[in-house]
N, C-alpha and C positions, 0 to 999 in steps of 0.2 A: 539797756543793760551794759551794754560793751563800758561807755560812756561813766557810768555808775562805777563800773570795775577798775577802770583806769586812775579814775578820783580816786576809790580803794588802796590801791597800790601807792597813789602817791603821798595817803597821808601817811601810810604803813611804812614806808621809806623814809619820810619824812619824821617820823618818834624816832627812829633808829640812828637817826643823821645826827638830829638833834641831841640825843641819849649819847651818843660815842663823841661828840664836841665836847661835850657838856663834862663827859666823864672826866678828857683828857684835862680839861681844864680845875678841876677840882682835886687833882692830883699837887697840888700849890697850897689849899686851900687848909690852914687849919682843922685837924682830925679828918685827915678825908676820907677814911674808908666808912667812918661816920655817914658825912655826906653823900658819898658814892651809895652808902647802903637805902638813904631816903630816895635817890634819885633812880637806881633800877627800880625801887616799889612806886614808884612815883610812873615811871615810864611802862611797867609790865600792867600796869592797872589799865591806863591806856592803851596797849596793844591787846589785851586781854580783851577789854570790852569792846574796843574796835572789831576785831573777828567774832565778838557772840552779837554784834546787834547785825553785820553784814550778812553771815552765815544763817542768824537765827531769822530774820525775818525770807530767806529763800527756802530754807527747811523746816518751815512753821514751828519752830521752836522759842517757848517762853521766856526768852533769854532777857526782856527789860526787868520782868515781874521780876525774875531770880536777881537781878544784878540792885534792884530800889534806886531809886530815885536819884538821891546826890551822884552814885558813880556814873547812872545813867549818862545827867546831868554833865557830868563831869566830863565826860568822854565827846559829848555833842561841843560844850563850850571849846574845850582845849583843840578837837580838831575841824571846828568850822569857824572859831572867831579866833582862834587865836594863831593855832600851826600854820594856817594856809598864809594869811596875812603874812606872819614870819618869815615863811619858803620864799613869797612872792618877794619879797626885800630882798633875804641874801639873794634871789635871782639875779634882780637889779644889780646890787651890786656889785655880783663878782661880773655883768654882762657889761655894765662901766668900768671895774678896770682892766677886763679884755679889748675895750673900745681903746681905753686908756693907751695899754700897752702898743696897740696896734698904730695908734697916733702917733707914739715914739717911733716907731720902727720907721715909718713915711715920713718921717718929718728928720730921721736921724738925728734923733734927741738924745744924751747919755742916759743910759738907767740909772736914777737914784739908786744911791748906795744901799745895801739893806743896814737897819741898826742891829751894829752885834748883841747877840742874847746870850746870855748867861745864866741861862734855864736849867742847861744839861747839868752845871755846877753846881747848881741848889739842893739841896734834899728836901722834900715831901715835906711841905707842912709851912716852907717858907716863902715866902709872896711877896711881891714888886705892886707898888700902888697900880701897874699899869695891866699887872696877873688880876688883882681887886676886881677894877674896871669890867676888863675880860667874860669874869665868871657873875659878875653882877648883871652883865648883859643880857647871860648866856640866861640865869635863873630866873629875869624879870617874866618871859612867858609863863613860865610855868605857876609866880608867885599872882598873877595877873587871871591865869584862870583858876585856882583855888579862890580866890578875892570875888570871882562871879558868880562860880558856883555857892556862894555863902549867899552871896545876893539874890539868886534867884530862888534858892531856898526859900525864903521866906514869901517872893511872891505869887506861887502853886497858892498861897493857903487866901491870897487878895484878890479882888475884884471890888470893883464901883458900881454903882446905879448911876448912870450919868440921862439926866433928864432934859428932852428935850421937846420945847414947842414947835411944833411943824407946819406950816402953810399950804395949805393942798390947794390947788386949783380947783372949781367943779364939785368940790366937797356939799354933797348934801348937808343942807339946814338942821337936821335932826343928828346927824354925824360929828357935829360940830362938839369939841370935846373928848369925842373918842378916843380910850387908851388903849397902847399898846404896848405889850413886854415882848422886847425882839433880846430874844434868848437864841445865841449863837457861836458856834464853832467852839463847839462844849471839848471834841478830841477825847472824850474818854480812854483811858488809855493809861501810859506809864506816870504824864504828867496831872493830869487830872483823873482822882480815883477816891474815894473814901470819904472825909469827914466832908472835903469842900463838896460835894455834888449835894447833900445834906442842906447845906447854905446855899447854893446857888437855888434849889427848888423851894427854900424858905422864902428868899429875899425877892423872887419872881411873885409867889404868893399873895406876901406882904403888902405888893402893891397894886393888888386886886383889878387887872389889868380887864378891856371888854375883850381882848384876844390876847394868845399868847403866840406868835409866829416865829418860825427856827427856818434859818438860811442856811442850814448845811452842816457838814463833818460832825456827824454826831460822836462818831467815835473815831479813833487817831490813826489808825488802819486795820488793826486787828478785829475780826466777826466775832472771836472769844468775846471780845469786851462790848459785842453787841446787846447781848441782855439787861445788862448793866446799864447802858445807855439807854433800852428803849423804858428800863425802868423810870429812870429820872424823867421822861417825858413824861410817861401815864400820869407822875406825881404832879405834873403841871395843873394849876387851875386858872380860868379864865371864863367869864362871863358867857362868851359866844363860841366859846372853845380852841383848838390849839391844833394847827396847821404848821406843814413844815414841807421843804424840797431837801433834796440828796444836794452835796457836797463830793469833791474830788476825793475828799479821803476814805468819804463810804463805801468807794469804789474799789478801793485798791487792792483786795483780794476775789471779790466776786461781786459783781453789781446787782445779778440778779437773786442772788441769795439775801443781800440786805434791802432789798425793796421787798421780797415777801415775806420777809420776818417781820421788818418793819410795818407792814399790813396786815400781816395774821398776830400782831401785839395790839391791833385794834386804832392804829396811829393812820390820822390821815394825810399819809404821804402824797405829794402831789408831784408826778414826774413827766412834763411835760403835759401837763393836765389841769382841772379847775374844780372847785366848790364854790355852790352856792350857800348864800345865807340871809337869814333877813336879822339884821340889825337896829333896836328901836325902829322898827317897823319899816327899815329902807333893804331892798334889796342890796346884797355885798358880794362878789365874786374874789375868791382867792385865787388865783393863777402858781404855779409852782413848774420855773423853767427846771428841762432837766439839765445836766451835768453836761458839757460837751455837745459834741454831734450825736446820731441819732445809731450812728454804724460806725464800728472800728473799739480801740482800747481806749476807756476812759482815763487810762491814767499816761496814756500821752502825750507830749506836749502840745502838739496839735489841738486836743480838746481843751486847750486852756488861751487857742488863739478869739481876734475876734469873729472871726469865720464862724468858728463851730459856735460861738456866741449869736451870733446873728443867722444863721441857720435855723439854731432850737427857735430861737425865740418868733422866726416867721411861722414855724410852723406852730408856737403856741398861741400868736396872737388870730387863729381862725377862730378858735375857742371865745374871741373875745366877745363878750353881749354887750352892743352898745347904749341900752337901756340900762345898767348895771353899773353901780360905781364899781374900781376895780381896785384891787390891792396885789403886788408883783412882787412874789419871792424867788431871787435869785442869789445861787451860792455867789457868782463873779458879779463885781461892780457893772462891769462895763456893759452888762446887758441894759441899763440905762439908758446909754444913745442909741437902740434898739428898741426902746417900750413906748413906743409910738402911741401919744391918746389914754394912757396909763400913768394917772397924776399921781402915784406913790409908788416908788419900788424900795423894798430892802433888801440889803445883803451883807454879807461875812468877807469870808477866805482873805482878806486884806492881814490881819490884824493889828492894825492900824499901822502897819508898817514895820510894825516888831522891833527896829534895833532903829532907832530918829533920834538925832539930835537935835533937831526941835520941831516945829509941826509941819514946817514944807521942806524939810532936809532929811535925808532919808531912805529907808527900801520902800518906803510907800510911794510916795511919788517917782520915783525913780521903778517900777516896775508896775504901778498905774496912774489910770487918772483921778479916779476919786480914791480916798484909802481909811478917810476915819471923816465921821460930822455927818454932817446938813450940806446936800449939793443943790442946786437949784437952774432948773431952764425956764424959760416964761410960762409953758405949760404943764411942767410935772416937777417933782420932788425923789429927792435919792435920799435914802439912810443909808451909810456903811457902818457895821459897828467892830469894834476891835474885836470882839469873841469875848468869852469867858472862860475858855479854856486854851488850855496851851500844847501844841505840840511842840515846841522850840522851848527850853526852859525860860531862857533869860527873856524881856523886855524892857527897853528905855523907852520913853516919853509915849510909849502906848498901851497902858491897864486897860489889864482883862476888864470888861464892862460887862453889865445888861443893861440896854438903853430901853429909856422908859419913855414911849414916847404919846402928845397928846397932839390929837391933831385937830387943825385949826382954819375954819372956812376962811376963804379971801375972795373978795368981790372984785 
């Protein structure tokens, strides 16, 4: 929390810093009280919705519904991709040329002269290609997250079917073929809510899957927007039926409230826990790792180590029957190099890495090991799938999916 609040205050200093630069400098700028007037609404929308999503998600207050989507949007892009990067520069740079300065001082170098300015002389309105520059600088942020939020607009309403053939080790003969719809990290919530959830349970439908299994974050943290979410499940259809494990975000106002809603909706949540089933006539066990460790707050950082990864996952592999072929739903990747003897796992929370500029560059890799595709060890298989919903509005080189997957004996 402290942590949380700190980042708080810095981007809230950081709109103000920016807004009173920004001001001075458009003071040059043809009709500026014009632009002065775009730029307080421009900046008050931001400090606005910064204290209603801060304040509203501590005092359960429905501050994204009221605020919709683009400003949401808006307020995420401008202070997580764009302000902080910016802060982090000018840091840089004024921390070189105090390096700079201090260089001269030890080395008794003259100080460059300053260039005389002739600003004070000007009146309002009149501008030096070098004033141009200045306030072109100053506006490219802000003209940079208007330009994403347009962009992301339009990808809440996208997703893909990305279809994949899978190699199972040990894969039963009768098994051979089996489809699968891994329907994931749906986030219900601000960003995904209305027409798309409609589509996502058509398009899972459509491809009349023998299971339908869900790795996590049904909803985006709010319990309000639980019903909604356990709704689009129920709508799921699937041959052999439709299994799912908890995610870090189900958690994040009460854990145990959304596992028995989630069970008393009739869904069979697996936490830490397993189903049987028989399959074209082959025994099939679903295993569903929980969230975290077993004791403490799931929305820790620590629950997202691989400690508490490999913790749940010893204590779910007692459960395992080794007459049983098995199938491993885990919301974090990494329980993989933990699923000892378990030739299929899938899972979410990656979403594909969210912001890649191309498919090994990126947050994905850069904060795991597996993050989007088909991983493979000599013995077992991973799926991670990018989700289908979004809690972050924006995405590059990683669309929302449901991956379709068939899996396929190997000798």
């Amino acid at each position: 929390m402290a942590v949380v609040s700190f980042i708080f205050l810095i981007l809230l200093l950081g709109d103000l810093v920016w807004c009173w630069n920004f001001h001075r400098r458009l003071r040059r700028f043809p009709q500026p009280r014009l632009w002065q007037a775009a730029l307080l609404f421009f900046t008050g929308i931001q400090v606005v919705g910064l204290l209603l999503l801060f304040f509203g998600r501590r005092f359960d207050l429905p501050s994204e519904a009221y605020m919709g989507k683009p400003i949401v949007a808006a307020v995420y892009i401008w202070h997580c991709l764009v302000l902080l990067p910016v802060a982090f520069l000018w840091f840089l740079g004024k921390a070189a040329a105090e390096i700079l300065r201090i260089a001269r001082i030890l080395a008794k170098l003259p100080r460059p002269k300053p260039i005389p300015s002739t600003a004070s002389d000007r009146p309002e309105g009149v501008m030096t290609r070098r004033d141009f520059v200045a306030t072109a600088i100053c506006a490219a942020p802000a003209l940079v997250a208007i330009g994403a939020t347009g962009v992301s607009s339009e990808q809440w309403k996208r997703f893909r079917i990305r279809r994949l053939d899978v190699p199972v080790p040990s894969l039963p003969a009768a098994l051979d073929g089996l489809t699968i719809a891994h329907v994931t990290d749906l986030h219900v919530g601000v960003f995904t809510r209305g027409a798309i959830l409609d589509s996502i349970v058509a398009a899972s439908n459509d491809l009349r899957p023998d299971l339908v299994l869900l790795t996590g974050d049904l909803i985006n943290y709010a319990l309000t927007d639980l019903p909604v979410a356990l709704a689009v499940v129920q709508r799921l259809q699937a041959t052999h039926g439709v299994f799912l494990c908890e995610g870090n975000h189900d958690l994040f106002e009460d854990a145990d409230t959304f596992r028995q809603f989630t069970r008393d909706a009739g869904l069979r949540l697996l936490v830490n826990d397993s189903a049987l089933l028989s399959v074209r006539g082959v025994p099939l066990q679903i295993l569903g790792l929980r969230w975290g460790a077993g004791h403490g707050d799931p929305r820790a950082m620590s629950s997202r180590g691989d400690l508490a990864v490999a913790g749940s996952m010893q204590e779910l592999l007692v459960q395992r029957r080794a007459d049983v072929f098995p199938i491993l739903l885990a919301h974090h990747p990494h329980a993989f190099d933990y699923a000892e003897n378990i030739p299929l796992t899938l899972a979410g929370h990656t979403h594909g890495g969210q912001l890649m500029l191309n498919s090994h560059i990126g947050f994905g890799p850069a904060m795991y090991r597996y993050w989007s595709g088909l991983y493979q060890k000599p013995d077992r298989a991973l799926v991670v799938s990018n989700g289908v919903g979004n809690w972050f509005p924006l995405r590059a080189n990683a669309p929302a999916e449901i991956v379709h997957l068939t899996l396929r004996r190997t000798v």
